[in-house]
Wavefront OBJ file of the C-alpha trace (Angstrom):
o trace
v 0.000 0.000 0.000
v 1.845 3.086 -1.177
v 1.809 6.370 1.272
v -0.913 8.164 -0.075
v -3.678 5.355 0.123
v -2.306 4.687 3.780
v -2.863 8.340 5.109
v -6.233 8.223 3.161
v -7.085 5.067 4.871
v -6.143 7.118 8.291
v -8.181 9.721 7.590
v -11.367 7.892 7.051
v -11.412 5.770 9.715
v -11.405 8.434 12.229
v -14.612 7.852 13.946
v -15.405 10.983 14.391
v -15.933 10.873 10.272
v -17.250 7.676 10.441
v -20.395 8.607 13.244
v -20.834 12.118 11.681
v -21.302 10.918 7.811
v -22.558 7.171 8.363
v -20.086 6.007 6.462
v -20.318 2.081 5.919
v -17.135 -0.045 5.843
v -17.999 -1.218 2.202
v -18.051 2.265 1.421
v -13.897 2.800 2.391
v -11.869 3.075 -0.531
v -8.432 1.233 -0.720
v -6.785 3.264 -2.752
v -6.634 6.691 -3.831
v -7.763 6.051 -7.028
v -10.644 4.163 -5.615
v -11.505 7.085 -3.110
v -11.204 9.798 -6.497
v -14.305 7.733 -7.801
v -16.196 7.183 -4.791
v -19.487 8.540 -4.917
v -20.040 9.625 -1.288
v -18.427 13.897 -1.338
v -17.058 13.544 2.426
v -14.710 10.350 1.057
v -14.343 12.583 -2.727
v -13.135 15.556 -1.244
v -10.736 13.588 2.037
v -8.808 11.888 -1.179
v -8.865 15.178 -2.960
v -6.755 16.333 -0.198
v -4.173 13.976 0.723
v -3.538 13.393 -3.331
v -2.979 17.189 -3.380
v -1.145 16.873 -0.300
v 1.440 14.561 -2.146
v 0.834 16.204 -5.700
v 4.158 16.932 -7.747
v 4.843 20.041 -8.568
v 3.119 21.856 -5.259
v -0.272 23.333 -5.739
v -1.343 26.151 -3.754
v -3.454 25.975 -0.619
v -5.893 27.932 -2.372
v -6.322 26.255 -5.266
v -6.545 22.793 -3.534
v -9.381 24.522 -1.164
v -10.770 25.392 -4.515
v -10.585 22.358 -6.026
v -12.175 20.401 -3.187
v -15.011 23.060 -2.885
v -15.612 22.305 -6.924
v -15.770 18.336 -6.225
v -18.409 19.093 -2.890
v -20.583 20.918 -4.855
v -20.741 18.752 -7.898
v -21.651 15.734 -5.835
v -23.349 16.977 -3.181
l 1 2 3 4 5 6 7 8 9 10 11 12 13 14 15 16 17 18 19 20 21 22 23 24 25 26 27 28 29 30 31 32 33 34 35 36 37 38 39 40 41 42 43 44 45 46 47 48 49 50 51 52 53 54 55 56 57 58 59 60 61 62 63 64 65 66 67 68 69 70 71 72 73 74 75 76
């Protein structure tokens, strides 16, 4: 499991994210590429973040807050 899909796997296990959202454990993506198609916006926009997080070259904090804004509101 590379880096990326580990810190993703981190995140959305916190319970607080799983109580608040009712997220199911068939619902967890594995991977990032897995959580980039999921269909539920909490786990769309978490992966958004870490890949940004590890994205080559940097983006800014601004843009990534503007790209997971973008992904909420489409599918939300």
């Amino acid at each position: 499991m590379a880096k990326e899909d580990e810190l993703l796997t981190a995140f959305l296990n916190h319970r607080i994210l799983v109580e608040k959202y009712k997220i199911s454990a068939s619902d967890l993506p594995k991977t990032i590429e897995d959580g980039m198609k999921s269909t539920v916006p909490i786990i769309a926009a978490i992966t958004n973040i870490v890949k940004g997080i590890q994205r080559r070259p940097i983006i800014s904090d601004n843009e990534l807050q503007k790209q997971v804004i973008d992904l909420i509101n489409r599918k939300g």
